[in-house]
N, C-alpha and C positions, 0 to 999 in steps of 0.2 A: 217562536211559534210554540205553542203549549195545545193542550187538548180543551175543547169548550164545553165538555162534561164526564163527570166521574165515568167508570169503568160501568158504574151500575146501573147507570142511567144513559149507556150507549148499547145499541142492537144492531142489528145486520140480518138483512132476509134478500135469499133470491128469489125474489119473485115477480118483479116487472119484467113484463115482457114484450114491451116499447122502447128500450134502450136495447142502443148499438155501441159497441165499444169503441170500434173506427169508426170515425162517421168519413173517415177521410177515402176511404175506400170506394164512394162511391163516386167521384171525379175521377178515381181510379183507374174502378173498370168501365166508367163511360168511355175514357180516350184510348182505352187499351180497344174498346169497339171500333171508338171513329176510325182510328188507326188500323181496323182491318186484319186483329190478332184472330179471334173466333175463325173468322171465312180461311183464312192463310193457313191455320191448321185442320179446315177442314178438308181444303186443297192439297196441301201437299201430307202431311201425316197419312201413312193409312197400314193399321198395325191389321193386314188381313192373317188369319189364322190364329188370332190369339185366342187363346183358352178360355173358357167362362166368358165370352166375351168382354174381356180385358182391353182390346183395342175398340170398344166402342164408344159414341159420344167423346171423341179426344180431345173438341175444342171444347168441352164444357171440365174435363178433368185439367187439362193447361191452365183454362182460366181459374179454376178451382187453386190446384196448386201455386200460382203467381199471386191469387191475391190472397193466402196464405200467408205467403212471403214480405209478401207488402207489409203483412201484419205482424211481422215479426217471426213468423213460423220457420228453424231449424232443424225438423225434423219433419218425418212423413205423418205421425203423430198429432204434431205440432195443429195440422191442417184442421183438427176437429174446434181450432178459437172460431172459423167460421160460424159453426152451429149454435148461435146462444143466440138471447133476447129476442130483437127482433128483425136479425141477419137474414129469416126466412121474407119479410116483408118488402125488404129491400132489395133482393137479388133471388134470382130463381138457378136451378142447376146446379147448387153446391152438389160435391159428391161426397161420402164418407171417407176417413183415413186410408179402413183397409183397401176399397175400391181402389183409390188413388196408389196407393203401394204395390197393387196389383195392375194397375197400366203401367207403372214404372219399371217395375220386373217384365211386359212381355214386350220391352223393347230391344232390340236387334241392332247391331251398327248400322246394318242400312237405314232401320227407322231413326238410327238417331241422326243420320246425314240430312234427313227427310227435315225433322224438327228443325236443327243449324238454319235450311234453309229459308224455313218456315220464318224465325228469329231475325235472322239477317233480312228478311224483306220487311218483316213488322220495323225492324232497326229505321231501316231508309224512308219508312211513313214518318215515324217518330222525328225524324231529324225534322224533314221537311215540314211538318203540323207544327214541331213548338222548336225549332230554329236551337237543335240540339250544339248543332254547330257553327257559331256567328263566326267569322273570319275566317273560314273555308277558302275562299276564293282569295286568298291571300297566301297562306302555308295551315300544314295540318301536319302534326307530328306524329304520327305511331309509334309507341312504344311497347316492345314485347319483352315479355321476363315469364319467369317458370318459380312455382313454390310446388313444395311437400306438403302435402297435406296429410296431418299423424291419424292415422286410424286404430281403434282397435278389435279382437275379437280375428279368432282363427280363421275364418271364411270368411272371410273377404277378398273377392276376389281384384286380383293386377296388387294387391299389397305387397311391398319388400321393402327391402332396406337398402336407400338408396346414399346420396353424397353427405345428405345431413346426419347419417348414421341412424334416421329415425323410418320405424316401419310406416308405413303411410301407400297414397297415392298421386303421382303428382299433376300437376296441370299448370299449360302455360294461357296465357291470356293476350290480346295485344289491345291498346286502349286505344283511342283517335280524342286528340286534345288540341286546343289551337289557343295564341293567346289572349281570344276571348271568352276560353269556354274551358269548363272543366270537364274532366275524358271521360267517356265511356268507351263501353268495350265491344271491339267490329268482329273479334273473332276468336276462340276459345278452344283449348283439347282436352281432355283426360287420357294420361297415359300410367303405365304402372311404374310402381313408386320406384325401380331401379332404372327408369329411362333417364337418360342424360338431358341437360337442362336444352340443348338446343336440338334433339333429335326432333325432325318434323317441324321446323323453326320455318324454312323456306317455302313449304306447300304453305304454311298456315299465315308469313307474311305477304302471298301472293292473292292469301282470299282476303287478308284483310283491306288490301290495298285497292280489290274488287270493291269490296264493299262501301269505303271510304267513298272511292269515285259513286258508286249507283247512291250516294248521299248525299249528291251535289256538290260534292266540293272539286276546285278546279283550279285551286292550287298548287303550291308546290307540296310533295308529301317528304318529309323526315322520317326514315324508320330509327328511331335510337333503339341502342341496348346497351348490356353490360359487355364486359368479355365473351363469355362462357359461348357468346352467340357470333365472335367474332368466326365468319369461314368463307372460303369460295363460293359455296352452296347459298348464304344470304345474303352476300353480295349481286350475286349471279342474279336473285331474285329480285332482287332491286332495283338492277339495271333495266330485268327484262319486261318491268311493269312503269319504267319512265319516271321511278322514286330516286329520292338522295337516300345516301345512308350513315349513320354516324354511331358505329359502335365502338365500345370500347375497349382497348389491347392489352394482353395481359403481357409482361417484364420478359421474354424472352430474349436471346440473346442478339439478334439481329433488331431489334426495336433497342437495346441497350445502344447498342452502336449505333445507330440511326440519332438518337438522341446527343449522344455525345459529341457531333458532328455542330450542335448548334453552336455558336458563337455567343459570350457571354453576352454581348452588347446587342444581343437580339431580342431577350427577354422582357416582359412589357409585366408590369406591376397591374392586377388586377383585384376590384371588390371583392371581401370576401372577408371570412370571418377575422371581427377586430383588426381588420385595417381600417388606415384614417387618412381623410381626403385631403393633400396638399392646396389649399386656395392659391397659394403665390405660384409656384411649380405647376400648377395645376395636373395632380396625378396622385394615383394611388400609393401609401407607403402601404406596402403590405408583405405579409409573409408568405405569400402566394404569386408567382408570375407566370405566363403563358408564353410559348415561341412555337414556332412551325417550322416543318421540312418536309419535301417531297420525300414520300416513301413508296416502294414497290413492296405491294404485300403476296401473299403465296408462291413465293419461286422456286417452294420447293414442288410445285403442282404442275401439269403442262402449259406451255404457253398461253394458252387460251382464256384459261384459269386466272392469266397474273393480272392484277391490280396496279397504276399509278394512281395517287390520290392525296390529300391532303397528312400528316400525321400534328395533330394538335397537342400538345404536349403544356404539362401543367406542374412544374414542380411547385415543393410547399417546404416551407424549412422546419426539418427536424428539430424539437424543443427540447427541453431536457438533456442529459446527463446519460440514455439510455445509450444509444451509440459512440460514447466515449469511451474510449480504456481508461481501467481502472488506474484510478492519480493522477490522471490526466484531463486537462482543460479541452476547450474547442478549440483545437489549432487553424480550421478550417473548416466554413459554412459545408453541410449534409442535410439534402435533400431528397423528399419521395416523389416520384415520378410517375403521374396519371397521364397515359397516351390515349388518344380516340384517333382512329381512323375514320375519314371521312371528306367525301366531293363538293360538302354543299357550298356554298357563294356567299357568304356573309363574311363580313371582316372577322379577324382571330379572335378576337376579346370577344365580339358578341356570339360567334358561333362555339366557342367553347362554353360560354355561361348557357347557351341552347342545350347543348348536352348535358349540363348537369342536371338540367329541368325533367329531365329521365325518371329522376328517382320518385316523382310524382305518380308511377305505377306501383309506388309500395303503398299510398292512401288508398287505391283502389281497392288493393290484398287486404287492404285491414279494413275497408267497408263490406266487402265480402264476408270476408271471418265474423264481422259486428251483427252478420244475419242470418241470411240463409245459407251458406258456407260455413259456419261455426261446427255443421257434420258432414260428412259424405254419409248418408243415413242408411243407404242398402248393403246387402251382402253380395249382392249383382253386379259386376263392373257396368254394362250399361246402364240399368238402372241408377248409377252413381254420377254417370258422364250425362243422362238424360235431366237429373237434378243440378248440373253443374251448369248445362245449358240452360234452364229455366232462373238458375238464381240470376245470372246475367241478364236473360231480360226483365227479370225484378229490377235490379239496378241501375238499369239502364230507361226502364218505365218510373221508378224516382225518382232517378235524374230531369227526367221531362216534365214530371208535376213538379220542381225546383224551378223550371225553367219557365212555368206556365206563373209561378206566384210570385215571386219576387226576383228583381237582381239579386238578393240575398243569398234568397234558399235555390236560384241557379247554379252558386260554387260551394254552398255549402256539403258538408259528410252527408251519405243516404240517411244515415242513423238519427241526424237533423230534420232533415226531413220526415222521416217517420213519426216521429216523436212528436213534432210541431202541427204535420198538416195531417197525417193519417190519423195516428192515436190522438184523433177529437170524438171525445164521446158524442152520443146525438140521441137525442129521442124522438120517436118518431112516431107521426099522428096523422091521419089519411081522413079525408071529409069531400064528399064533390068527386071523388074517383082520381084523387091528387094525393102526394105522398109529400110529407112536409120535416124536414130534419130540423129539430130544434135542438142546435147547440148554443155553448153555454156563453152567457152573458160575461160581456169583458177578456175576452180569451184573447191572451195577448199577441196573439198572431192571425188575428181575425181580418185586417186588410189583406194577405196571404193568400190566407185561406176562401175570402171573397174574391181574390183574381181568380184561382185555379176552380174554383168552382162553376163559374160565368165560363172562361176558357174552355171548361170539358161541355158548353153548350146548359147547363143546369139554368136553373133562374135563381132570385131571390126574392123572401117576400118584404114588399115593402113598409 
């Protein structure tokens, strides 16, 4: 590609004011309507007492700030790409940055309870309008994990410095994924940056696990995690909401003995990186095998507290020369030892390779960080937990225009999305009391872009 005129004979003027930058925006905010976002925050939201009248018109700054987001907007700033060309033509009720910054700031933990719930009930329309979650009715995995998120700037409030050594604030997320569907997220916290990774682990796997079910799903639920979440308290919750559970154990000494108990001829060869498939043997050679033993977990806790349940265990052999003494060969195979705890009913091999599908809530983290989580923008902890909740149902409102355009852009990154089906330019030209988007010719995601468009109820001209 080269340029198709000198420097001196190219120009640039802003001056039309019938182009829109997303034209994608507007299947957007139609399904974010159909779906009953507007009326839900004007139901449950209600920031009475705010200052300058800051808690007024809420469903119109929510909507405001989401389809910000959609557009790329990481900041409370960010919000003014709404105001250009012909954004006004298009959609009515934008509000300004500061305005927006100022509802953000007069929110309260109670109002931020208010919004969650607000979220969570738009979540369960979402599902049910564009079928978020196909194979619900089968098994649904929840997975919850905790990140840091590094902030800067002395006033900010809940910021410390927590396990990552980095100042920040952290928050945990739990996603609902199944294996026809890629996860979004049923339930969300902000806590301050020196909270421990699983503090609040068990109220917030209890809501997710509400919300899951009020989504139709009537399967079996999976809660995976890492260690850090292994405890009586999420086990407990697990039980008490009729979920399996399948976290996983960190090397202590009573799981070392437990392990050491299995029997060599127990070990089962599993897929996994660079093993190769026996066709005569028919089996895995690999550097990775799986074996099980009954384990009782927490007995250092009361009675009540202890756990019998599966412990799945995964060693992997040690490569290299690192674990050898110096001038010394391998005299004997050394291996590392990944343990999960967990009750659910699938044979060994397939319910251990279920838990590794865990780590599938770190594309989440980095779909989040790729937009509107890239800042925690305020110096309010609310206001920061109020933005955390709203990037969620950005993400989770992508997810659904993924799910409305293609099998594609159903599993694809939000960032895909955006890119493909939002950021479509459009011009746009009203005749007959009709608003008409004319985007551009040959756009290579145009079959897409014509599902989700028909989907959010829109037409097309013929």
């Amino acid at each position: 590609m080269k340029s198709s005129h000198s420097p001196a004979a190219t120009f640039a003027a802003f001056d039309d004011a019938n182009l829109l930058a997303h034209g994608g925006l507007a299947p957007a905010v139609r399904l974010a309507e159909r779906c009953g976002l507007p009326g839900l925050v004007r139901e449950k939201v209600r920031l009475a007492g705010a200052a300058n009248g800051a808690g007024a018109a809420a469903d119109a700054k929510v909507m405001s700030l989401v389809a910000a987001m959609l557009a790329g907007a990481d900041s409370i700033d960010d919000a003014d790409v709404l105001r250009h060309g012909a954004t006004a033509k298009a959609f009515t009720g934008m509000r300004a940055p500061t305005t927006l910054g100022a509802f953000l700031r007069a929110f309260t933990w109670g109002h931020m309870r208010q919004l969650q719930s607000a979220v969570r009930a738009f979540t369960c329309n979402l599902a049910v309008h564009c079928r978020l979650l196909p194979g619900s009715d089968q098994v649904v995995h929840l997975d919850i994990d905790s990140k840091v998120k590094q902030v800067y700037g002395a006033g900010k409030q809940g910021a410390e410095h927590g396990y990552t050594k980095v100042r920040g604030l952290h928050f945990q997320i739990v996603t609902a994924s199944t294996p026809l569907a890629a996860p979004v997220i049923v339930a969300s916290r902000l806590r301050k940056g020196s909270a421990g990774s699983a503090k609040g682990a068990a109220s917030l796997i209890a809501e997710a696990i509400r919300a899951v079910r009020a989504m139709g799903a009537t399967g079996m639920i999976v809660v995976r995690a890492d260690s850090a979440f292994f405890s009586h308290k999420t086990v407990a919750a697990c039980r008490r909401a009729g979920a399996r559970f399948s976290p996983a154990v960190a090397q202590r000494k009573k799981v070392r003995q437990a392990i050491a108990t299995i029997p060599e001829t127990a070990w089962t060869p599993i897929e996994y990186p660079k093993a190769i498939w026996d066709a005569d043997e028919e089996r895995w050679i690999s550097d990775a095998e799986v074996a099980e033993v009954e384990y009782t977990a927490f007995t250092g806790k009361a009675k009540k507290h202890r756990v019998t349940a599966r412990l799945l265990v995964r060693r992997v052999k040690r490569l290299g020369d690192a674990h050898a003494p110096d001038g010394q060969g391998e005299l004997f195979k050394v291996y590392r030892f990944h343990a999960v705890f967990a009750d659910t009913p699938f044979p060994l091999v397939e319910a251990e390779k279920i838990h590794r599908a865990h780590a599938v809530v770190e594309q989440v983290f980095a779909d989040l960080e790729d937009s509107a989580l890239a800042h925690l923008p305020s110096g309010k902890f609310t206001a920061n937990a109020a933005w955390l909740t709203l990037a969620v149902l950005a993400h989770n409102l992508t997810r659904a225009l993924g799910c409305l355009a293609s099998a594609f852009h159903a599993k694809a990154r939000t960032g895909t999305i955006r890119r493909q089906l939002v950021a479509v330019p459009a011009r746009l030209a009203t005749a007959a009391r009709t608003l008409t988007f004319h985007l551009p010719a040959r756009w290579p995601w145009q079959d897409a872009f014509q599902s989700l468009w028909t989907a959010s109820g829109c037409r097309l001209r013929p």
